[in-house]
N, C-alpha and C positions, 0 to 999 in steps of 0.2 A: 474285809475292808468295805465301807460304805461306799457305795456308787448310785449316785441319781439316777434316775429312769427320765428321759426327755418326753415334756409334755406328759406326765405323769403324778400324783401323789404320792409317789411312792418310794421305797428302798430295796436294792437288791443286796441280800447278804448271804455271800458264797450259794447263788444260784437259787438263793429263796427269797419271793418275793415278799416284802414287810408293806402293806399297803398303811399308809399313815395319809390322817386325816388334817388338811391346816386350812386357814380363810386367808388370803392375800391383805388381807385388814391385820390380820398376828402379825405379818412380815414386816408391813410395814409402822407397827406400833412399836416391834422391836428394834426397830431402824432411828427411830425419832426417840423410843425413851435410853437404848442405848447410846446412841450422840449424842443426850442431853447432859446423861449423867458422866463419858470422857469429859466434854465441854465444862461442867461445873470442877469437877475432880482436877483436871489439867490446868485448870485455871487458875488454881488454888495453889499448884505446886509452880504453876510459872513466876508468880508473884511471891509468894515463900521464896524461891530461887533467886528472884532477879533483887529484890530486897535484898540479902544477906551478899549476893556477887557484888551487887554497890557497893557496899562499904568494904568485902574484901578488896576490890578496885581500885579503892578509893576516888571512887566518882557518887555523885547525885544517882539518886533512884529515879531521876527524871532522867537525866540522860542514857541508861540502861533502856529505860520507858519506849524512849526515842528510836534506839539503834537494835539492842538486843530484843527485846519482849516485841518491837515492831516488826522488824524482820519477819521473827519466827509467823508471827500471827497473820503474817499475810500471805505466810509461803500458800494454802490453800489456792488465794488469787491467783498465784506466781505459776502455781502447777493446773491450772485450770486455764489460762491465755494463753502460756505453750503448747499446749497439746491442743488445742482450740484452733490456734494460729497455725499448727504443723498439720492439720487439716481442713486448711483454707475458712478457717471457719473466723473469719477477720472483726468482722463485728462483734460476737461472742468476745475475743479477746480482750477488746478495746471497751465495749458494754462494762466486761466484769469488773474491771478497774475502776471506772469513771461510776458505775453502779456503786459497787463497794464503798469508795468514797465519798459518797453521796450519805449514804446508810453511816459511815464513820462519825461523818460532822455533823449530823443530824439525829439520829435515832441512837448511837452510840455513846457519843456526848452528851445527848439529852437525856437518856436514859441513867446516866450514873451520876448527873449534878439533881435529877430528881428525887436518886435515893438517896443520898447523902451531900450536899452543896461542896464543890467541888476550891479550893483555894489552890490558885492562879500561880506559877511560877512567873518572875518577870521574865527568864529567859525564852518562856514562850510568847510571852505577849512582844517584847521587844526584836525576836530573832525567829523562832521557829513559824509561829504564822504566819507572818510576812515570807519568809521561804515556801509556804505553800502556797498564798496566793500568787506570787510571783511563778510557780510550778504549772499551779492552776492556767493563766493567764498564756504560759509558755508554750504550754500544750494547745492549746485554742486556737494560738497562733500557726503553729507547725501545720495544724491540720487547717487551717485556713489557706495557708499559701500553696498547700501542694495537697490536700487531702489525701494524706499518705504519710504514714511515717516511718522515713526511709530507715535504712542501714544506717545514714550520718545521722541521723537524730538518736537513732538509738545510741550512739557510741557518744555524741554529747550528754545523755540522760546518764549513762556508767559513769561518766567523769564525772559531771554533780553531782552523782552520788557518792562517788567515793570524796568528793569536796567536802559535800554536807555531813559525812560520818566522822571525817579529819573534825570539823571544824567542832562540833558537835563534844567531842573527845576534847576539845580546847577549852570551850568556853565550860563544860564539867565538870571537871577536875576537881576535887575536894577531898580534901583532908583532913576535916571535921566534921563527921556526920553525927546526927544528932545521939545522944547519949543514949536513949530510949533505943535506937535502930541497934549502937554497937551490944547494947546486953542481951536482946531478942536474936541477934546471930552471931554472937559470938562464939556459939556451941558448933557452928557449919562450917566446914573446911571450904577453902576452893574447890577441891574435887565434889564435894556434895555439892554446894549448892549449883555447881556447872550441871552436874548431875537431876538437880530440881528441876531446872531448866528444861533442859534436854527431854528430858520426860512430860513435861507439862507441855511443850510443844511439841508430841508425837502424839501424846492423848488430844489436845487439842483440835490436829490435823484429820486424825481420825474421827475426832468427834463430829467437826466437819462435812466430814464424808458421809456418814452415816445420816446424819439429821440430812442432809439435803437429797440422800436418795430416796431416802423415807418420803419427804415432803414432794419430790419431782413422781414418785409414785402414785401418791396420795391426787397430785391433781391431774394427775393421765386418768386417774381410775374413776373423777368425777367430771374428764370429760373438756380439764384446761388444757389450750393450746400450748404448747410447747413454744412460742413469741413469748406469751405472758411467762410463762418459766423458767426463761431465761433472762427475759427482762426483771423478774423479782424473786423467786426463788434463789437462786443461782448468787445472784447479786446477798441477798439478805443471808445466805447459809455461808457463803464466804467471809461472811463478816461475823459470826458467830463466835469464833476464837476471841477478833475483838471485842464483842458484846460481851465476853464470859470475860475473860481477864480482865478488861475496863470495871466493870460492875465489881466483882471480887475485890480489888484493888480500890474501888470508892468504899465500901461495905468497911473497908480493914483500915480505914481511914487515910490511904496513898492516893494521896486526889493526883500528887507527879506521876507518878505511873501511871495512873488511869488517863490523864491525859495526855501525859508525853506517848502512851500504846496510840490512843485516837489522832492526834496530830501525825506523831511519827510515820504510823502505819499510814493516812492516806499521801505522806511525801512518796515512800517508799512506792506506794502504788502508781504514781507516775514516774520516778525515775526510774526504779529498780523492775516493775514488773514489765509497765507499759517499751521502758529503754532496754532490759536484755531480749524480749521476746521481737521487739521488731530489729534488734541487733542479730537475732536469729534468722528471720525474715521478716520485709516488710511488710507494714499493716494498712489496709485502705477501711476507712470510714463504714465502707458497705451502708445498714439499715443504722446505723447509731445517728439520732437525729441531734442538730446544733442545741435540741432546749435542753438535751441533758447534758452536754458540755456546758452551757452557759448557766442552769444551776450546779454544776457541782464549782463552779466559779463561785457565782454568788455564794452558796453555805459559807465560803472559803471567805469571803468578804466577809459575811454578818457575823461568823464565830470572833472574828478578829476584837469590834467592838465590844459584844460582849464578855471576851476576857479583861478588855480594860475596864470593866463598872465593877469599882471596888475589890482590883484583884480577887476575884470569886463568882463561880461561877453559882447562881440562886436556883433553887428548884422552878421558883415560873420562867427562870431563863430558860432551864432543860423543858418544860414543858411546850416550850415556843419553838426547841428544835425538833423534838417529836412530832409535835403541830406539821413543821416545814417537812417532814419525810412522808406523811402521808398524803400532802398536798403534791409532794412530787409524787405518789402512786396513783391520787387522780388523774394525773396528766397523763402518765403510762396509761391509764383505763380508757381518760377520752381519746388518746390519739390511737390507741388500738382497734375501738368502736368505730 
């Protein structure tokens, strides 16, 4: 049996030593091309899965978008604020969220109406944005009034969520989905494409994991502080599931999925992450400064209008939200300096 040798290059096999040669640059290239390629792979079969579960459903691939494909993709965040938060570690938790969904409406959004122009559900533009700015807006206040967010805010954030999931399931229902969707899955059972799913969000979590230890390696080893790496690493690899299904799902021509994943997932990130983890224990503000609450408001604002210009989202739209994430990484740069 293989057994490391600590602080060593080497392997011990049955009492013999195997000296093996590696550079810490291998490890962590394997780390980054390995999560690159679960993240594309996972992504691929998320959307395969969550497509053909629609129409077994008989709901909208937007609402799936919304609920199922959101979820999954943000569980990364969801497993990264608990274990954060159960280690006092309160601002990381509260960062990852409010980061994440910064990166969601911005570089995520922007990045899949770039590659392919994204066409507009009304249910988003009439219901689901407006539930996030209202989200948005909801959270800014909590941690205004009491810079903390108790136990009782958490257990109001479960309840609209499981509101927004009911409701969601309401206004999606459909029972004629487009003829082109029923012949491309009508060959996938329930059990498979739950199965697609299932799989595309394990690869994806993993993929996750990987690409971000790689990249949290990568900038120890040139010397970045562990502030910046959390403030943008951490944030930007959390959201990679969404980057990879969003984009996939634009590419395959599913601009509902790719958006309903990007909407969906930053609701989910304030009710469902930010409300079970401080439901677990409270969260206090700690180092999270008001500008990045008040832009991930704002994206939340600007998105709104531009889903209304011509139900469709234009490629210099998505260029203008990419524009807005790097502009919030200046601001991480000069307030760090």
């Amino acid at each position: 049996m293989l057994q490391p040798q600590e602080n060593r290059n080497s392997l011990q096999i049955q009492g013999t030593v195997l000296q093996v040669k590696y550079h810490p640059f291998m490890i962590i290239a394997l780390l980054l091309l390995g999560g690159l390629v679960l993240l594309c792979a996972g992504g691929d079969l998320l959307v395969r899965g969550a497509e053909s579960l629609a129409i077994r459903l008989g709901m909208t691939p937007l609402v799936i978008g919304l609920t199922v494909v959101a979820f999954g993709t943000s569980s990364p965040e969801l497993f990264i604020s608990i274990g954060a938060a159960l280690q006092d570690l309160d601002d990381v938790a509260i960062g990852n969220a409010v980061g994440s969904n910064i990166a969601n409406l911005t570089l995520v959004l922007g990045l899949a109406a770039w590659v392919y122009p994204i066409r507009v559900e009304t249910q988003v533009m009439k219901k689901d944005a407006p539930v996030l700015i209202f989200c948005s807006v909801a959270l800014c206040a909590m941690l205004f009034v009491s810079g903390i967010l108790t136990r009782g805010y958490g257990a109001l954030m479960v309840i609209a969520l499981a509101a927004y999931i009911f409701l969601c399931i309401r206004w999606g229902k459909s029972g004629d989905p487009e003829p082109t969707d029923c012949e491309n899955t009508a060959s996938k059972s329930l059990l498979l494409s739950t199965v697609l799913v299932m799989a595309g969000l394990v690869m994806l979590v993993y993929g996750a994991e990987f690409f971000v230890d790689g990249a949290v390696q990568l900038a120890r080893n040139f010397g970045i502080s562990e502030a910046v790496i959390s403030l943008t690493l951490i944030a930007f690899g959390t959201s990679l599931p969404e980057i990879a299904s969003t984009l996939i799902a634009s590419v395959k021509g599913r601009g509902d999925l790719a958006i309903g994943n990007a909407v969906g997932s930053s609701i989910f990130n304030i009710l469902a992450i930010l409300g079970l983890t401080s439901l677990i224990t409270p969260l206090s503000m700690g180092n999270i400064s008001w500008v990045d609450l008040v832009f991930m408001t704002l994206t939340a604002m600007i998105v709104l209008p531009i889903l209304y210009t011509e139900e469709k989202m234009t490629r210099s739209e998505g260029a203008f939200l990419v524009f807005c994430y790097f502009v919030y990484l200046s601001l991480i740069a000069y307030r760090i300096s």
